[in-house]
C-alpha positions as a Python dict, from the first residue, in 0.01 Angstrom:
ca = {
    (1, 'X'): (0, 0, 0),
    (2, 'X'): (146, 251, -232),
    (3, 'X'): (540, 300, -253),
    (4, 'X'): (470, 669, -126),
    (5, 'X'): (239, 592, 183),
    (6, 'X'): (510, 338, 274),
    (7, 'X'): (770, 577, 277),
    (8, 'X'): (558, 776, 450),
    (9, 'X'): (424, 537, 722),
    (10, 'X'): (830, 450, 774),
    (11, 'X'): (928, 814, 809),
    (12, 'X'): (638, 853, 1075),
    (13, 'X'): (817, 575, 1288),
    (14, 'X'): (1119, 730, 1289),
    (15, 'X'): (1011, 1105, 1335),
    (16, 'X'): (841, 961, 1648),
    (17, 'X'): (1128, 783, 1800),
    (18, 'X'): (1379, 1090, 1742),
    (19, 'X'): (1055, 1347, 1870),
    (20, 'X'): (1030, 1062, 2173),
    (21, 'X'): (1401, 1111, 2253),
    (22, 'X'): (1400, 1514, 2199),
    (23, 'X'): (1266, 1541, 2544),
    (24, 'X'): (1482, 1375, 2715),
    (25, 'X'): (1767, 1581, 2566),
    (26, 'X'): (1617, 1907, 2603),
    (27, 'X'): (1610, 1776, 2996),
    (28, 'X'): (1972, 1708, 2944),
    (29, 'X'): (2016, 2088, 2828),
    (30, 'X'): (1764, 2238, 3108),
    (31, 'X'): (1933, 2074, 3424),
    (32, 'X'): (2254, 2217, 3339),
    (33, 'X'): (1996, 2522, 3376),
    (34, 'X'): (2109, 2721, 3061),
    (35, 'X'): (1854, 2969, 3017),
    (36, 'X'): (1559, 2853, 2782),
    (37, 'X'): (1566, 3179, 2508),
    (38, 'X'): (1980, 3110, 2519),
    (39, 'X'): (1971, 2731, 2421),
    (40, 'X'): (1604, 2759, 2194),
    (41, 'X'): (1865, 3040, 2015),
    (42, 'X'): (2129, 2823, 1961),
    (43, 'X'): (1936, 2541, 1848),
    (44, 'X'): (1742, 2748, 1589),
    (45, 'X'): (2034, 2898, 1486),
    (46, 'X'): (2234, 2529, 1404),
    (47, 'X'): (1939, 2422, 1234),
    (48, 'X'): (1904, 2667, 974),
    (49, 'X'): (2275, 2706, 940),
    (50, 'X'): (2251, 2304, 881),
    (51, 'X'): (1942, 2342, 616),
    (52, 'X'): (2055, 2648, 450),
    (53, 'X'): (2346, 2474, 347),
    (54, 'X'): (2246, 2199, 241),
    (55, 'X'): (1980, 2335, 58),
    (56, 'X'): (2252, 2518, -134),
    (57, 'X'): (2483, 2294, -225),
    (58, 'X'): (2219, 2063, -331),
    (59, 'X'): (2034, 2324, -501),
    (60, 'X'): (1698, 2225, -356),
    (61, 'X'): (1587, 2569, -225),
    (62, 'X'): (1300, 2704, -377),
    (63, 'X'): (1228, 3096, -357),
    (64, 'X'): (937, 3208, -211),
    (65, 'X'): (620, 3286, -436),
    (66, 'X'): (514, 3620, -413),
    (67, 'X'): (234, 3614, -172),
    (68, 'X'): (392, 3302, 50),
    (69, 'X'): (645, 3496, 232),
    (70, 'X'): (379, 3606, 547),
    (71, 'X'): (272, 3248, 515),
    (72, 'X'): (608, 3145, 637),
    (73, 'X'): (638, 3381, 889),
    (74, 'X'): (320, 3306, 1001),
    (75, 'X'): (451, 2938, 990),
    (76, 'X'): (766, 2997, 1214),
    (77, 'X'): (587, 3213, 1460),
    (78, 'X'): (364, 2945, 1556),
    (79, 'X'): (624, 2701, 1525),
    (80, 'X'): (926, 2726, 1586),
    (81, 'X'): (891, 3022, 1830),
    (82, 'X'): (577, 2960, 2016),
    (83, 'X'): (608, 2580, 2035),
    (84, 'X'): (955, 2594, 2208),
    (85, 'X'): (861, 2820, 2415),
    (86, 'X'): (596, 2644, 2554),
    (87, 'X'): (746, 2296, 2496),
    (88, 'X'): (1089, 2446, 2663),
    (89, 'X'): (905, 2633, 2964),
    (90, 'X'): (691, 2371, 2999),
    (91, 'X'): (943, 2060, 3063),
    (92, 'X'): (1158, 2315, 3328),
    (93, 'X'): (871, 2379, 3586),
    (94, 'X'): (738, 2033, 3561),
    (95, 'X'): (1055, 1912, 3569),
    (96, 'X'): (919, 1598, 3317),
    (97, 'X'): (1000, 1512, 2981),
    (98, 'X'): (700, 1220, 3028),
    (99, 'X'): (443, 1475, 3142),
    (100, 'X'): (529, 1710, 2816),
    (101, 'X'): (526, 1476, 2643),
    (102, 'X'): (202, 1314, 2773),
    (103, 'X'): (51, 1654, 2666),
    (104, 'X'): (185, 1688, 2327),
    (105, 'X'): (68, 1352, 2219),
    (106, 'X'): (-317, 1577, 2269),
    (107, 'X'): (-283, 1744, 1938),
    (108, 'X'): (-464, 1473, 1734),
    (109, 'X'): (-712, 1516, 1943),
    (110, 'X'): (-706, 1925, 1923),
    (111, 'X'): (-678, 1875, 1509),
    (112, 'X'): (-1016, 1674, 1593),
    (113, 'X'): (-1169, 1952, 1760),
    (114, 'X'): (-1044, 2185, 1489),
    (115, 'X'): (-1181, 2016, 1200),
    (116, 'X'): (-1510, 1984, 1441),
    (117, 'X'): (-1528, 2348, 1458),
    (118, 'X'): (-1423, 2455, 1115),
    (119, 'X'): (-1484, 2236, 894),
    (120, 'X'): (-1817, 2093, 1056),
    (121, 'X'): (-1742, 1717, 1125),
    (122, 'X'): (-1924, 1490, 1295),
    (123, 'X'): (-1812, 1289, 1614),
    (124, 'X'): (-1920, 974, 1717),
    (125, 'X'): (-2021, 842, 2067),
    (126, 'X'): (-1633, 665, 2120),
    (127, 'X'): (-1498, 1018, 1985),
    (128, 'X'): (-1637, 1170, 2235),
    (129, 'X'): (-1524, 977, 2515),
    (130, 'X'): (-1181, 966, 2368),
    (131, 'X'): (-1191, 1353, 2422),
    (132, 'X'): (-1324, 1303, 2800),
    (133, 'X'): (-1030, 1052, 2809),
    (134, 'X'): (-783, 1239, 2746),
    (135, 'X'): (-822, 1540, 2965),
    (136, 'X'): (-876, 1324, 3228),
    (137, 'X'): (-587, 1129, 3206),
    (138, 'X'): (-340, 1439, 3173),
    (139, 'X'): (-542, 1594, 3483),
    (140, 'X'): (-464, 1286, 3630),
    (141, 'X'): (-113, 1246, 3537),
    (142, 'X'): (-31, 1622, 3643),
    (143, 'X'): (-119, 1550, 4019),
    (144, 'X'): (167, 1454, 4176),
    (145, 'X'): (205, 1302, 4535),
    (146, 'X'): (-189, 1376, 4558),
    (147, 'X'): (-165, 1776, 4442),
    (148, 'X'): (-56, 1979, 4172),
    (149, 'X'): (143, 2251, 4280),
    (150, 'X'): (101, 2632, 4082),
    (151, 'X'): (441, 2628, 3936),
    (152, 'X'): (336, 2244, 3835),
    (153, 'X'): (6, 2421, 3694),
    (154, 'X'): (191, 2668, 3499),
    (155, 'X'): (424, 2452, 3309),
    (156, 'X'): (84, 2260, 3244),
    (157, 'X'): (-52, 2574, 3029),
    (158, 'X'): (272, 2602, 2886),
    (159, 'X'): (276, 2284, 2768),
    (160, 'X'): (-100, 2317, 2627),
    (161, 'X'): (-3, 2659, 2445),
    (162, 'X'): (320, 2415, 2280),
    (163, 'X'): (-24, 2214, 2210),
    (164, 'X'): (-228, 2468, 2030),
    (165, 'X'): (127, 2639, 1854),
    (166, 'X'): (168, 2245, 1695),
    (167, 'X'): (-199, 2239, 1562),
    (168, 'X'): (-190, 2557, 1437),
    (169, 'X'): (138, 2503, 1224),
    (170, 'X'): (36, 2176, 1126),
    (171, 'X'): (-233, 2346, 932),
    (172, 'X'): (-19, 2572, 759),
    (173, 'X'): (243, 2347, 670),
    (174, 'X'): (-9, 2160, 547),
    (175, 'X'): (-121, 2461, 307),
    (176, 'X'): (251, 2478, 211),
    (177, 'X'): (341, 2134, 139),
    (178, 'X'): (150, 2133, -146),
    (179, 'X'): (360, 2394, -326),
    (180, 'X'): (720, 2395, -147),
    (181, 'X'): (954, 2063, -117),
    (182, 'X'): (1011, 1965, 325),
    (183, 'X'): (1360, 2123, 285),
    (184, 'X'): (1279, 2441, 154),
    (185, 'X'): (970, 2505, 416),
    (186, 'X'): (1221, 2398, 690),
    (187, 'X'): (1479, 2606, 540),
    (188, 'X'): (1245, 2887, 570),
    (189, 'X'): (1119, 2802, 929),
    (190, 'X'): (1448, 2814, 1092),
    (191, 'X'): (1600, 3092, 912),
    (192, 'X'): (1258, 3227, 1053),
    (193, 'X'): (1262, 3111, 1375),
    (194, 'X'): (1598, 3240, 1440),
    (195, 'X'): (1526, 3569, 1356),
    (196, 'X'): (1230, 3535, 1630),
    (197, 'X'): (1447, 3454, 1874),
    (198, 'X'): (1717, 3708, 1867),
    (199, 'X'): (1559, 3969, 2050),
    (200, 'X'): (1478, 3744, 2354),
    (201, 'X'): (1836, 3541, 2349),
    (202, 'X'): (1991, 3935, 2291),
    (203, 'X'): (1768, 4085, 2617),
    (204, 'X'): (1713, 3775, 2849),
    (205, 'X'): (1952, 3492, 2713),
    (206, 'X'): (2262, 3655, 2661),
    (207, 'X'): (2330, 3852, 3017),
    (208, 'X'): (2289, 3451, 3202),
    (209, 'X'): (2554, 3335, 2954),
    (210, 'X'): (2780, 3165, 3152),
    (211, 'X'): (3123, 2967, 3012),
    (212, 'X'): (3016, 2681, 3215),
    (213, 'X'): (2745, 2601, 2914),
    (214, 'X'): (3044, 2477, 2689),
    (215, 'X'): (3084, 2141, 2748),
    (216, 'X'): (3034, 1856, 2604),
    (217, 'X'): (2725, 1734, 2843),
    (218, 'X'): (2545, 2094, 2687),
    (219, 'X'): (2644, 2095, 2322),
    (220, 'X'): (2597, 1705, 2321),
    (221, 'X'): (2241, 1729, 2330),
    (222, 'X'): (2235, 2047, 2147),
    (223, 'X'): (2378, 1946, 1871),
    (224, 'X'): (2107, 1643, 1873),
    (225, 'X'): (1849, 1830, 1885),
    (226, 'X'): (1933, 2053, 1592),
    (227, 'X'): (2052, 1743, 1372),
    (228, 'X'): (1789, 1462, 1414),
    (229, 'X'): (1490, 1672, 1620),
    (230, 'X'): (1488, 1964, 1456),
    (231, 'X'): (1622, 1882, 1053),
    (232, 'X'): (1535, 1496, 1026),
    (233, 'X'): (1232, 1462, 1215),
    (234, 'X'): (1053, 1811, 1112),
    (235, 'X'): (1112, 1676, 759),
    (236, 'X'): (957, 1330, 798),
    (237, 'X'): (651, 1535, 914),
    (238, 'X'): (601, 1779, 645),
    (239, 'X'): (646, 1461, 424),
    (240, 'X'): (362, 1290, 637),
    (241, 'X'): (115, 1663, 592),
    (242, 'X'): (157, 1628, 236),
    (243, 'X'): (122, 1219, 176),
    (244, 'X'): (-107, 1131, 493),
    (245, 'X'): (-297, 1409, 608),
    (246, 'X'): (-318, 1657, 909),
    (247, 'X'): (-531, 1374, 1158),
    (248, 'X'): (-354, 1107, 1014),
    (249, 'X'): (-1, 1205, 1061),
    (250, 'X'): (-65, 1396, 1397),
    (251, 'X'): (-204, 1032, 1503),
    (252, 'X'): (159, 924, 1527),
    (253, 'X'): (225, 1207, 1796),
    (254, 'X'): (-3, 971, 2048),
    (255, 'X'): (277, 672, 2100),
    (256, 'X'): (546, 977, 2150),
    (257, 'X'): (521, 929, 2551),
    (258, 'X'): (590, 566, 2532),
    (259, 'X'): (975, 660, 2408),
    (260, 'X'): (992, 920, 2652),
    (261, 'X'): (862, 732, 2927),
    (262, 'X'): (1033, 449, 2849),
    (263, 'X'): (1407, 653, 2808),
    (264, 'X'): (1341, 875, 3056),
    (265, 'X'): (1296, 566, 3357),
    (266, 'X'): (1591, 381, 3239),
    (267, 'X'): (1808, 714, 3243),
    (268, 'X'): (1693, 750, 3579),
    (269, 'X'): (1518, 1100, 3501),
    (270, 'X'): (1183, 992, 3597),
    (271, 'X'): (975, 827, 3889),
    (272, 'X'): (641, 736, 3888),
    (273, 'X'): (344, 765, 4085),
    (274, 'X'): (49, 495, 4051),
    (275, 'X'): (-186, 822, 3979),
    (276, 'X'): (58, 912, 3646),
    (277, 'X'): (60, 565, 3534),
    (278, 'X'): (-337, 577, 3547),
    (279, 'X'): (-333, 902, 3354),
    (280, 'X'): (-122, 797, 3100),
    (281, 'X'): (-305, 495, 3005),
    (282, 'X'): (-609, 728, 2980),
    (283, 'X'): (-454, 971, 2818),
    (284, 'X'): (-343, 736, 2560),
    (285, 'X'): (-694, 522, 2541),
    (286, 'X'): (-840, 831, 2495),
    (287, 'X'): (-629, 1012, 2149),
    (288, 'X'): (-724, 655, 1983),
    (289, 'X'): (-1059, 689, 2065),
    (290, 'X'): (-1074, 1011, 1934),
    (291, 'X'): (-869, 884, 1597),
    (292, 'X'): (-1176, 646, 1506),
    (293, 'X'): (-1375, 762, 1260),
    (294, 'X'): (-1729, 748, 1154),
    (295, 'X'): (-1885, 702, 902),
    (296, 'X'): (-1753, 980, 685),
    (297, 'X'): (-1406, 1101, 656),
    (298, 'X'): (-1222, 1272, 910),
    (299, 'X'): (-1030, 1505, 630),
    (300, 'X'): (-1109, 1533, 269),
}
């Protein structure tokens, strides 16, 4: 295995562990119920603070080509604003880091779909079922207690919009890892993404700010989240676009719930149902199903 895909493959580990733990910390952050545009804000904010320094002192950042810069913007609007939105939303009415991310760990399957529909590839028999799989299994992991409520249903679509937001940016960073370095396209993103979310932390963040949000158990997790979720892992990814692939590094989204799952039990933040359990193993049978390939290649 080339140096390069090593790298690579290692950096995928550890973007998933970090992306497996984000969840549980934005749960941290939401049951202290700061408002989602006010801690989203703050998070956004850190982050580029943290790159655009960085960048600078290291003199990595790389202007933007003429032509690029509604490429970025496109970038950031997809992700970071509509992901967290939907990722954010989606975790506070369900109330479950494991159930978001159950549904994030769809999007290889979504990039499968995509490259169905655009690019005109071919899926096999097992494909297919993977597909069926998976939507069952997060249909089945949403019911709780035998019925999903509507504010359960909601943070569902939320969650599926975070879903769509991921895919969509994946193919653009994708587009822009070829000609920018990780650091300056997150650079970019946050810087970005902050701007995005002034208006809604200035209109419907800002008048819940209460001083009870500084403390340690709030800017704890905040701070994580901007460090090692936001800078470290977001990196490792664009590295994994540019050296792996769009199927093959979303692939590693699929083992995100076991973290989750797994951190969220022993932190006593989740209980499980018999019915979840089922879905998740379905909903994990089914992304690998969908991952394997035919005959030709997935992604040229």
């Amino acid at each position: 295995m080339a140096k390069s895909k090593l790298t690579s493959y290692i950096g995928a580990a550890v973007a998933v562990v970090l992306w497996g733990i984000s969840y549980l910390w934005t749960n941290e952050i939401l049951q202290h119920d700061v408002p989602v545009f006010l801690f989203i804000f703050f998070r956004m904010a850190f982050a580029a603070i943290i790159m655009t320094v960085a960048t600078r002192l290291l003199g990595k950042l790389q202007k933007i080509r003429k032509g690029d810069f509604w490429t970025f913007a496109l970038l950031a609007f997809f992700e970071p604003f509509l992901y967290f939105i939907g990722e954010s939303y989606g975790i506070r009415i369900t109330g479950s880091p494991t159930t978001a991310s159950v549904i994030i760990a769809t999007i290889p399957v979504l990039m499968l779909l995509y490259g169905v529909m655009f690019f005109k590839e071919k899926l096999t028999a097992l494909n297919e079922t993977g597909v069926l799989l998976s939507v069952g299994g997060i249909m089945l992991f949403s019911f709780k207690k035998g019925g999903m409520h509507v504010d359960y249903f909601y943070g569902v679509l939320f969650l599926l919009l975070a879903v769509i937001s991921s895919v969509s940016y994946s193919i653009i960073g994708k587009k822009l890892s070829a000609r920018y370095s990780s650091v300056t396209i997150l650079t970019y993103q946050y810087l970005f993404g902050t701007l995005y979310f002034l208006m809604p932390f200035l209109t419907i963040g800002l008048p819940h700010w209460s001083s009870a949000f500084v403390t340690w158990s709030v800017i704890r997790p905040l701070l994580l989240l901007s460090v090692f979720a936001s800078c470290v892992a977001y990196g490792l990814y664009l590295n994994m676009l540019r050296d792996l692939g769009l199927v093959r590094a979303s692939v590693f989204t699929a083992v995100i719930p076991i973290f989750a799952a797994v951190g969220a039990f022993f932190l006593g933040q989740e209980t499980f149902v018999w019915n979840q359990l089922v879905g998740m193993v379905f909903a994990m049978c089914g992304v690998a199903f969908a991952q394997i390939p035919s005959g030709r290649k997935i992604q040229k």
